[in-house]
C-alpha positions in Angstrom: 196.4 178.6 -90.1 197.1 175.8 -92.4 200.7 174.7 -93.0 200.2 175.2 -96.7 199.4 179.4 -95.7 202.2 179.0 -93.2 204.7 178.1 -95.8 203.3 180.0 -98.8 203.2 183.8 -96.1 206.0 182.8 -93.8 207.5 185.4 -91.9 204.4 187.7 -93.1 201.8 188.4 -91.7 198.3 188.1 -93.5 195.3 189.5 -92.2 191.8 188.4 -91.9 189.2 190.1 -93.7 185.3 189.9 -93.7 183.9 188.5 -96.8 180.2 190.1 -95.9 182.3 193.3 -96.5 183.7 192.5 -99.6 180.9 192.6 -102.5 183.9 191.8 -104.8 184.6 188.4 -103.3 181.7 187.0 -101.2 180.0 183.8 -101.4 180.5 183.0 -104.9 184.1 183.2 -104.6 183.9 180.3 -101.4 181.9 177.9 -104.0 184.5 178.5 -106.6 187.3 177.8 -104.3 185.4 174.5 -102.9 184.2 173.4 -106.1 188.2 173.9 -107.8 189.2 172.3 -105.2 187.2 170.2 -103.0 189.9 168.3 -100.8 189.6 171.8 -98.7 186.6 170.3 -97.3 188.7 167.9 -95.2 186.4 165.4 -96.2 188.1 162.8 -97.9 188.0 162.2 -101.8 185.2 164.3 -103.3 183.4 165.0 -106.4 181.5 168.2 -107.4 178.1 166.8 -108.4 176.1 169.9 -108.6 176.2 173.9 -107.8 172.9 175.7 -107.3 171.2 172.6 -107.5 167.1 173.1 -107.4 165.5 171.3 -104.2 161.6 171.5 -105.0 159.6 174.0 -103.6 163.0 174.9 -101.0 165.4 177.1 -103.1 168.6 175.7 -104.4 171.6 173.9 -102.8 175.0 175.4 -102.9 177.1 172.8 -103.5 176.6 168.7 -103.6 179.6 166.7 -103.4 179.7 162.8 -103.5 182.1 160.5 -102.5 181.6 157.4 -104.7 183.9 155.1 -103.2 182.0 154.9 -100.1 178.2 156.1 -101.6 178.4 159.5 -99.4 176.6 162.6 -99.9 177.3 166.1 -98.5 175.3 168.9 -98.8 177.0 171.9 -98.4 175.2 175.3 -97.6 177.6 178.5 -97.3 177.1 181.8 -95.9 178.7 185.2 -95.0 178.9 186.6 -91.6 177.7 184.7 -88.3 176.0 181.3 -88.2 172.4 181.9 -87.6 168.9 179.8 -87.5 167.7 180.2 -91.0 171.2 179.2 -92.5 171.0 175.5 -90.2 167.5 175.2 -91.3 167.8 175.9 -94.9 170.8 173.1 -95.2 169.1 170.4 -93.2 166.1 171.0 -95.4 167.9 170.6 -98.5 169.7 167.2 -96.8 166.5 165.9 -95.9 165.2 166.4 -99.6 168.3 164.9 -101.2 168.2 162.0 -98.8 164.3 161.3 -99.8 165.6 161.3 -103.4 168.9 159.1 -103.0 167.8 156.8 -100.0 171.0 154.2 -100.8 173.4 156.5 -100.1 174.7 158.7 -96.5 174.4 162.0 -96.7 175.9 164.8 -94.4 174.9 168.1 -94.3 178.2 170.6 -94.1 177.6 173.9 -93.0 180.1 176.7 -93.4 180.1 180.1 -92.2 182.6 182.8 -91.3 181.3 183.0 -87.5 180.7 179.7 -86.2 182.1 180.2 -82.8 180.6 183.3 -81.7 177.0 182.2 -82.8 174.5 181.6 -80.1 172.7 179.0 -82.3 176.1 176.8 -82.2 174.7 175.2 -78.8 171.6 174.4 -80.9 173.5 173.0 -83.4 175.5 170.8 -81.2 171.9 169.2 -80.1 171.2 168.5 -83.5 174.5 167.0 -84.4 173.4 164.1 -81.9 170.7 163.2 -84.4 172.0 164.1 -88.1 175.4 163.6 -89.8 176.4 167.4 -89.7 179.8 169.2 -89.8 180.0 172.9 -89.2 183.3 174.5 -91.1 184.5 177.8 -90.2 185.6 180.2 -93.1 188.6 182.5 -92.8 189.6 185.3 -95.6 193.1 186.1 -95.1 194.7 189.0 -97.7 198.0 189.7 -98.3 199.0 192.7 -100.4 196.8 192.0 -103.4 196.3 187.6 -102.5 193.4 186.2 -100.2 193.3 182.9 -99.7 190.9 180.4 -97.9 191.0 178.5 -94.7 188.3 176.1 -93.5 188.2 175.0 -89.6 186.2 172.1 -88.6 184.4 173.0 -85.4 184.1 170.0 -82.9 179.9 169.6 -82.2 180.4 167.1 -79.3 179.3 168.2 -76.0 181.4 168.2 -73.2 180.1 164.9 -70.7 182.4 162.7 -68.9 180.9 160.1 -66.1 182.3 160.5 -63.3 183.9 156.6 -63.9 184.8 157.7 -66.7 187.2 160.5 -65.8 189.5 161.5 -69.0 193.1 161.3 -68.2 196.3 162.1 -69.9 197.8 159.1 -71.4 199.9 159.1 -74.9 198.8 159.9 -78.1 197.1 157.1 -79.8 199.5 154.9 -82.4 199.0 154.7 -86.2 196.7 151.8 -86.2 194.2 153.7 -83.7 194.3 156.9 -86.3 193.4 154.6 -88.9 190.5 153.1 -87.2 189.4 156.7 -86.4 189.8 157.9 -90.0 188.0 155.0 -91.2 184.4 155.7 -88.4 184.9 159.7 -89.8 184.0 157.9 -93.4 180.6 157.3 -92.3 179.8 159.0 -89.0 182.2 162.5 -88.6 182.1 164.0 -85.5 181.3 160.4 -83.5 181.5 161.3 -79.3 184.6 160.3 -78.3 185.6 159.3 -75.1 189.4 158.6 -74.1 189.8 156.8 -70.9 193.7 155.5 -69.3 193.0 152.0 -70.5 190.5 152.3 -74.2 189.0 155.1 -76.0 185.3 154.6 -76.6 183.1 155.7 -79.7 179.8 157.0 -78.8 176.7 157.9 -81.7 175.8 160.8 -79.0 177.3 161.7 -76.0 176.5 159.3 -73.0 175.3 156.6 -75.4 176.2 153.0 -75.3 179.5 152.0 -77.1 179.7 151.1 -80.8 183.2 150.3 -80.5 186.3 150.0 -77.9 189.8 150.6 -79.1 193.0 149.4 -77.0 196.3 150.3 -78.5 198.6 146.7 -78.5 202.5 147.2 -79.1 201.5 145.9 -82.7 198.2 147.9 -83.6 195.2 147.6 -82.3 192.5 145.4 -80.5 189.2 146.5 -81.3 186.0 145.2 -79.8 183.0 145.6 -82.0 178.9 145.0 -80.9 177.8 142.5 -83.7 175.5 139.3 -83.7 177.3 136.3 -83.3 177.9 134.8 -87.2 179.7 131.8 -87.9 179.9 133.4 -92.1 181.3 136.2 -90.6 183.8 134.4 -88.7 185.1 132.2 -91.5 185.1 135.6 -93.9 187.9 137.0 -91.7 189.9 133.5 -91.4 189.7 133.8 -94.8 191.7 137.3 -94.7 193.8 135.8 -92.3 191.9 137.5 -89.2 190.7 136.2 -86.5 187.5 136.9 -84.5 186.9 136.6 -81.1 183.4 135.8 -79.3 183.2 137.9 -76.2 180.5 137.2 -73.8 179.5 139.8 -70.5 177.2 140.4 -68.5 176.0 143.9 -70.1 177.0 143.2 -73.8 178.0 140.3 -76.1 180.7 141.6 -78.4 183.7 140.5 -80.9 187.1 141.6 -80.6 189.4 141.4 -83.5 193.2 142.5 -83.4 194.7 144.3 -86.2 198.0 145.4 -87.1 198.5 149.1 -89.2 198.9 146.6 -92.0 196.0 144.4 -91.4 193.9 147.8 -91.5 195.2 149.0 -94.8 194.6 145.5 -96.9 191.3 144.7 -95.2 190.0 148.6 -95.3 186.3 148.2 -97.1 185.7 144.9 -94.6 186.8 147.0 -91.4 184.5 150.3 -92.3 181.8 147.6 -93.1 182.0 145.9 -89.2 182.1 149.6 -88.0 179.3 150.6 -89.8 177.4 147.4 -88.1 178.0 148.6 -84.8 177.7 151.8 -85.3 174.1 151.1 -86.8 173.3 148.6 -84.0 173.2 151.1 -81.5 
C-alpha cells in the first residue's frame, strides 16, 4: 500500500474490493481517477491528451497521455478482473496505430488490470515486453466505510536469467547518482533488464543482450561507460560542460566512459538521457 493510503487509513484497516463487482464504480471510475490525476501512473510528468480516443477500424483508446518534455507517448488500456489475451492485444493494436500516426515521438503501451499476477498470459506478456516498450500496472480498490481509493503496482516484466559469470550478489544499495542514472534510462526504455553484479550493474534491452550501458558507483557519483561511435564533436560538447570523455578500447567493444557527480547529472540532464538513448538504440 502506498504511503499516501498508509497515512491517510493508519491504524485502520481498508479492504480490497473487486471493481468487476461493483457496476457503481467500474472502469469509468479508474479513467477518472487517472485522467484527475495522472502522476498515479508512476510515470513521470504527464498530460491527458485524449479519453476514448477513435483508432480506425480498432475501437477507441482509453486513455493517451504525453509527456512533452521528453516527446513520449503512452497508451493506456484498462480493464476489470484478470489480465487476459484480448486486453494485451487490443492495447498493442492501438500503440501500434498511434505510433504509425506520430512516428517522432516514443510511445509505451500501459496496461492495467486488477489481476495481473495471477494471469497465465503474464509469461506471454513478459516475451513481449522484450520487444515493445510495455508496462503492466496492477489495480487495487480498497474501501473504507463509505471511501475507496486507488492503488496502482508496477509489475516487473523481466525474466529471471543470470549467467552463471554473472552470478547476482548482495552488495549495497546503489548511491543517489546511480538512482538518477536509472530514473533518467526509465524516461525512454521502463522496464530495461537489469543485471547487478559485486563490481557494476549492467542495463540490458532484453534479457541476455549485449550491454547498453555499465554503471560503477565512485565515492563521488558515478562512472558510466556508454557504447557510442568515437566523435571528436561529441567530445569537445562535454569539455564544453565541463565533462570529460574517455575513449575506451577492448577487445569485445569500444566504448566511452564518463564520470559524473549527482550534480553533474542534474545540470547536464537532457545531454545524459540523449548519450543513453544512443546506446540504448545502438544495440
Amino acid at each position: 500500500m502506498s504511503s499516501a493510503v498508509d497515512r491517510l487509513w493508519e491504524g485502520l484497516e481498508p479492504q480490497r474490493i473487486r471493481l468487476k463487482d461493483r457496476p457503481d464504480l467500474g472502469e469509468e471510475w479508474i479513467k477518472d481517477k487517472l485522467a484527475a490525476d495522472p502522476s498515479m501512473l508512476q510515470l513521470g510528468a504527464l498530460t491527458l491528451e485524449d479519453r476514448e480516443r477513435q483508432q480506425p477500424g480498432a475501437g477507441r483508446l482509453d486513455l493517451l497521455f504525453r509527456d512533452f518534455k521528453f516527446s513520449k507517448a503512452y497508451e493506456v488500456e484498462v480493464q476489470l478482473g484478470r489480465l487476459n489475451a484480448s486486453h494485451v492485444l487490443r492495447a498493442i493494436e492501438y500503440w501500434e496505430v498511434e505510433r504509425a500516426h506520430y512516428p517522432n515521438e516514443d510511445h509505451c503501451v500501459v496496461l492495467i488490470a486488477e489481476d495481473v499476477t495471477g494471469s497465465r498470459f503474464l509469461s506471454a506478456v513478459r516475451i513481449l515486453a522484450e520487444y515493445i516498450p510495455l508496462i503492466v500496472l496492477e489495480a487495487r480498490a480498497l474501501q473504507l466505510n463509505d471511501k475507496v481509493t486507488l492503488e496502482l503496482t508496477k509489475i516487473s516484466l523481466t525474466r529471471s536469467f543470470v549467467p552463471v559469470e554473472e552470478e547476482q550478489v548482495k552488495v549495497t544499495p546503489p548511491g543517489s547518482a546511480e538512482r538518477l542514472v536509472l530514473e533518467i534510462v526509465d524516461t525512454f526504455a521502463p522496464g530495461v533488464s537489469i543485471n547487478r553484479t559485486k563490481s557494476y550493474l549492467g542495463l540490458r534491452k532484453n534479457p541476455g543482450g549485449k550491454y547498453f550501458a555499465v554503471l560503477r558507483s565512485r565515492s563521488t557519483g558515478v562512472q558510466l561507460d556508454l557504447l557510442l561511435e568515437r566523435s571528436s564533436r561529441l567530445e569537445e560538447e562535454l569539455e564544453e560542460e565541463g565533462l570529460t570523455l574517455r575513449w575506451t578500447h577492448r577487445r569485445r567493444r569500444d566504448s566511452y566512459r564518463v564520470t559524473l557527480t549527482e550534480e553533474e547529472l542534474q545540470d547536464n540532464y537532457v545531454l545524459i538521457r540523449r548519450l543513453l538513448l544512443e546506446s540504448y538504440e545502438k544495440v
